[in-house]
C-alpha positions in Angstrom: 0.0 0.0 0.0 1.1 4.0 -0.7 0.8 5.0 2.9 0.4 8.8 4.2 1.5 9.0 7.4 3.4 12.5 7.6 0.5 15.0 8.3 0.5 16.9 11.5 -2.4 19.0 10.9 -4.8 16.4 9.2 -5.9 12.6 11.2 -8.2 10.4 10.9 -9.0 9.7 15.1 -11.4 6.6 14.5 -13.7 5.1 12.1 -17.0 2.8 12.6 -20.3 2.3 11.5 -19.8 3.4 8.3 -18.0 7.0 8.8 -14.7 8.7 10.0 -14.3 10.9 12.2 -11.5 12.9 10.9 -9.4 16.3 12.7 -8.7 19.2 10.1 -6.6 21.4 12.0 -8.5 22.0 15.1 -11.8 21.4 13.8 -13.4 18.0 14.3 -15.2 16.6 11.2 -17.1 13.5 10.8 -18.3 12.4 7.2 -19.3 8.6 5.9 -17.2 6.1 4.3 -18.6 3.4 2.6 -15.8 0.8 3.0 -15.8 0.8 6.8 -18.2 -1.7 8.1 -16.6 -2.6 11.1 -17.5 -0.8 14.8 -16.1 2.4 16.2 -13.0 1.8 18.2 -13.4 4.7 20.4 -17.1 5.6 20.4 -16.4 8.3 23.4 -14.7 10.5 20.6 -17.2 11.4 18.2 -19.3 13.5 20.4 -16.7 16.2 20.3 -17.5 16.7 16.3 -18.3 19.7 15.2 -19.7 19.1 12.2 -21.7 16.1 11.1 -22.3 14.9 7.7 -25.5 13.3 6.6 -26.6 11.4 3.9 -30.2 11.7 2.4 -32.6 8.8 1.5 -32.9 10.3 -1.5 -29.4 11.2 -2.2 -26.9 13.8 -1.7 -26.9 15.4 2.0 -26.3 18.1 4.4 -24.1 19.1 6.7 -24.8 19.7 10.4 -23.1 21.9 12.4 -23.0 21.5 16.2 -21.3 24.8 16.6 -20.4 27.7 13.9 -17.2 26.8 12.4 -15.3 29.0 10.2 -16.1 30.0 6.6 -12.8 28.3 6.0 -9.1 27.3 7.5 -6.1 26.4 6.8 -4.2 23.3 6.9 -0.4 23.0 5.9 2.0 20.1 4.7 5.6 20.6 4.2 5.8 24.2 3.0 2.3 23.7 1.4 -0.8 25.7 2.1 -4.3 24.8 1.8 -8.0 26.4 2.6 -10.0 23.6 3.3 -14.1 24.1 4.1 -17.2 21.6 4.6 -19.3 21.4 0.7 -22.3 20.5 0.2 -20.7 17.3 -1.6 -19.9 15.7 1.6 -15.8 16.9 0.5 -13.3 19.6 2.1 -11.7 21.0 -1.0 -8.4 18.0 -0.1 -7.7 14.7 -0.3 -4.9 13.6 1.8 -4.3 10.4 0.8 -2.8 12.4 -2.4 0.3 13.3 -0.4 1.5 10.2 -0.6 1.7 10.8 -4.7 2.7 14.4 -4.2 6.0 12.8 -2.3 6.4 10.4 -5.2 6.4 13.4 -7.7 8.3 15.8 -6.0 11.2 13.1 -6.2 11.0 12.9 -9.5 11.3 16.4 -10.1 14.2 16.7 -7.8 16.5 14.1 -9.8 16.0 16.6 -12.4 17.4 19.9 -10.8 20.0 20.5 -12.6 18.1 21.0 -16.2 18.6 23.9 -17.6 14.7 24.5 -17.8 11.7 23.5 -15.7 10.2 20.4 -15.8 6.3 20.9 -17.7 3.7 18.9 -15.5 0.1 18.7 -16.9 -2.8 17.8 -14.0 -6.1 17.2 -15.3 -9.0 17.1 -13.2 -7.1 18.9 -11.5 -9.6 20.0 -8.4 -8.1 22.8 -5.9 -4.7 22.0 -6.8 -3.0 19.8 -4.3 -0.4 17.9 -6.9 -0.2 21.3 -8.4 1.0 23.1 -5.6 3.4 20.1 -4.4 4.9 20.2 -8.5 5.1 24.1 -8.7 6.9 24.4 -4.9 9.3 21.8 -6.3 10.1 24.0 -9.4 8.4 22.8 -11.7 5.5 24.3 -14.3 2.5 23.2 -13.8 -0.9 23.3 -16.2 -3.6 23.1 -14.1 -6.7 22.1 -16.2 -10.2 21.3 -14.6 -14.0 21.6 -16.2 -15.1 23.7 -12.8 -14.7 27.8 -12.7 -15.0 27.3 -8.5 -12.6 24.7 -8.7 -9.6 26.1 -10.5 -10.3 29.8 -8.6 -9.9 27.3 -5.2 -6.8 26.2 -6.7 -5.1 29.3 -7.0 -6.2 30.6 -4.3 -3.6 27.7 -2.8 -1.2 29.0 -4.6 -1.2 32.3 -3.4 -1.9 31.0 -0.1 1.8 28.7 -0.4 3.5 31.8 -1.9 4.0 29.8 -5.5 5.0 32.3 -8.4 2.2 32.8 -10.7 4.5 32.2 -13.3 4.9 28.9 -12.2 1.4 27.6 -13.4 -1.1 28.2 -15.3 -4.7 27.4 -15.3 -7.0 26.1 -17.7 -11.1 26.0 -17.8 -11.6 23.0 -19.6 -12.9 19.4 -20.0 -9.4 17.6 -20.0 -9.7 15.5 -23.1 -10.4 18.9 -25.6 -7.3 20.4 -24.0 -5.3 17.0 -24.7 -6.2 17.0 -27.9 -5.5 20.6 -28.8 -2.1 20.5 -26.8 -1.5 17.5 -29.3 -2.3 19.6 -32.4 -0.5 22.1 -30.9 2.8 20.0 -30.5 2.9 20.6 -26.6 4.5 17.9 -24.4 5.1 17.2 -20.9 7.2 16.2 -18.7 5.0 14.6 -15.9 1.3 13.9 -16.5 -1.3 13.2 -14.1 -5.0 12.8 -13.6 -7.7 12.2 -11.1 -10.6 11.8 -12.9 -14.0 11.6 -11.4 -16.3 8.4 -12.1 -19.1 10.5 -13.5 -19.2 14.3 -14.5 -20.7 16.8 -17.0 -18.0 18.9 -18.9 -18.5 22.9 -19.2 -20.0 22.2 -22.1 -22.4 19.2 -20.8 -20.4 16.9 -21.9 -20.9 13.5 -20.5 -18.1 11.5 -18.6 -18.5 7.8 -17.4 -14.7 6.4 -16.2 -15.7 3.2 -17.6 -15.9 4.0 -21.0 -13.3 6.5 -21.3 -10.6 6.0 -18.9 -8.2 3.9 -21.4 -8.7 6.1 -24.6 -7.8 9.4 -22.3 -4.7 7.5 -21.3 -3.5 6.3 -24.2 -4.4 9.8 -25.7 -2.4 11.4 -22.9 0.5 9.5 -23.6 1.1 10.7 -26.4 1.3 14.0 -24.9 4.9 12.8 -23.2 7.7 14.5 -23.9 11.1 13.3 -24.8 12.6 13.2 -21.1 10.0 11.7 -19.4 9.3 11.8 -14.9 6.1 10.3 -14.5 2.7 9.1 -15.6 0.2 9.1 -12.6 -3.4 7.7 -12.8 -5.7 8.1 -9.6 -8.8 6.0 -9.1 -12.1 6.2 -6.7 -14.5 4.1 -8.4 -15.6 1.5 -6.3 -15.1 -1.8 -8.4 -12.1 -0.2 -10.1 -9.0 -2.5 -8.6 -5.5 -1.3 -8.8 -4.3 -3.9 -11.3 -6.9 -2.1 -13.9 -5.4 1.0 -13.4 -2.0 -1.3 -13.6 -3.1 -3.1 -16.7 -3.8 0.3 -18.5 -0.9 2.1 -17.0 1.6 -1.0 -18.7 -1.0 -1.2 -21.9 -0.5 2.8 -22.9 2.8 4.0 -21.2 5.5 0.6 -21.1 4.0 -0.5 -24.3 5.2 2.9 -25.9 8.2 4.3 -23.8 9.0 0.9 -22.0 9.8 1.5 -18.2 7.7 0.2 -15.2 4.5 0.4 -14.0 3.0 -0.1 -10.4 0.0 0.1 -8.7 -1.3 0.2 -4.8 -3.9 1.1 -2.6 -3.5 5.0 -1.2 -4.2 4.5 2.7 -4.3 6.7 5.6 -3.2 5.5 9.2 -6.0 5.6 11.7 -5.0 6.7 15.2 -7.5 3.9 17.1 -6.2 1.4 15.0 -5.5 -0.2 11.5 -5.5 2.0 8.3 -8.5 3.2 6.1 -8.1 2.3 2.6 -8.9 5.9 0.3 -8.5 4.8 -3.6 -6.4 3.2 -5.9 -2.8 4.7 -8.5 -0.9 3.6 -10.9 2.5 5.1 -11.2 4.5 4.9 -14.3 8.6 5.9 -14.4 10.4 5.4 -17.3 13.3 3.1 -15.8 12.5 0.3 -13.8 
């Protein structure tokens, strides 16, 4: 498993019954998780939550607040900043399981520090910027593309927040395949590529995404988007369903097939503090020497 065990300002303090009951700073949050079906470990501790969220019978939810939290905070990771917030989908504005792959990236780019240019990173669905920020504070360029307006203004928000050059990203409004595909045409290649698509979503311009159906041809499409001096390929997977060895299988079908190299895959876990670890998605990681 990809383990993330170096937060000091995120933790996950117990889970049970369905949810985790998670600390974001200093602010208690407790939100459902579909994979834990075992009992809380320490039932004591979720009383002291300050924010509860709950699912409706006929989907979606709502959040309920036990005392008035506020509008946003901020949480920090080695050097990085981030505003995180409760949303009305259930999500703070972070994942961070995804430290774990920002760590793997940022080694990447730092074998390459002596080039006498930046290394080019392209993250699609790209959401408020986590692997951006951890690419860009590591030197690199990153091209931050994502379909949501809210999303991408989160993300640089982050930036600013961590103190990142402007010139250092840039940010695109756009559903991720039609900016492939015009970066293609365009002759543009990167350096590092990665993705965390959703498993169902509407492009800006309605366009209709189901992972199932197009998470091998963006891949392979991507791919061809590498440049000559490859870091990394990185594919990130919620779906429920959706193992690691798919992601694995098309990771070795689109990226060793073409440019050789090696491809793994693992879990992305988070260490709970009662006990055991809390299993958060599925990556593949591609590197062009094995």
């Amino acid at each position: 498993m990809y383990l993330c065990d170096q937060w000091k300002d995120y933790e996950i303090l117990d889970t049970g019954d369905g949810e985790k009951l998670e600390r974001w700073g200093d602010i208690l949050l407790r939100r459902p998780d579909p994979q834990v079906i075992w009992p809380k470990a320490r039932p004591e501790l979720w009383k002291k939550a300050q924010a509860t969220y709950n699912r409706s019978e006929t989907g979606g939810g709502h959040w309920d607040f036990r005392e008035t939290l506020p509008e946003r905070w901020t949480i920090s990771l080695d050097g990085l900043k981030f505003y995180v917030k409760p949303t009305g989908f259930k999500h703070t504005g972070l994942f961070p399981e995804q430290a774990a792959n920002w760590q793997f990236m940022q080694r990447q780019i730092e074998k390459v520090s002596t080039w006498s240019r930046q290394p080019r990173i392209l993250n699609l669905f790209a959401y408020t910027g986590g692997a951006t920020m951890a690419c860009a504070y590591t030197g690199a360029h990153v091209t931050h593309v994502d379909a949501a307006k809210g999303m991408v203004l989160w993300a640089k928000e982050n930036r600013d927040l961590t103190g990142i050059p402007e010139e250092n990203t840039r940010f695109i409004i756009e559903d991720a395949k039609a900016f492939v595909q015009r970066e293609l045409r365009r002759g543009n290649h990167y350096d590092g590529i990665l993705m965390d698509p959703p498993s169902y979503g509407r492009g800006p311009g309605g366009e209709v995404w189901k992972l199932e159906n197009e998470l091998f041809g963006l891949v392979d499409l991507c791919a061809q988007a590498m440049s000559d001096t490859p870091l990394f390929f990185l594919i990130n997977g919620y779906t429920t369903g959706f193992s690691y060895s798919v992601l694995q299988n098309i990771a070795e079908k689109c990226l060793c097939g073409r440019y050789g190299g090696k491809a793994e895959a693992d879990e992305l876990c988070l260490k709970v503090t009662s006990g055991g670890v809390l299993p958060c998605g599925a990556t593949a990681r591609w590197t062009p020497h094995g």
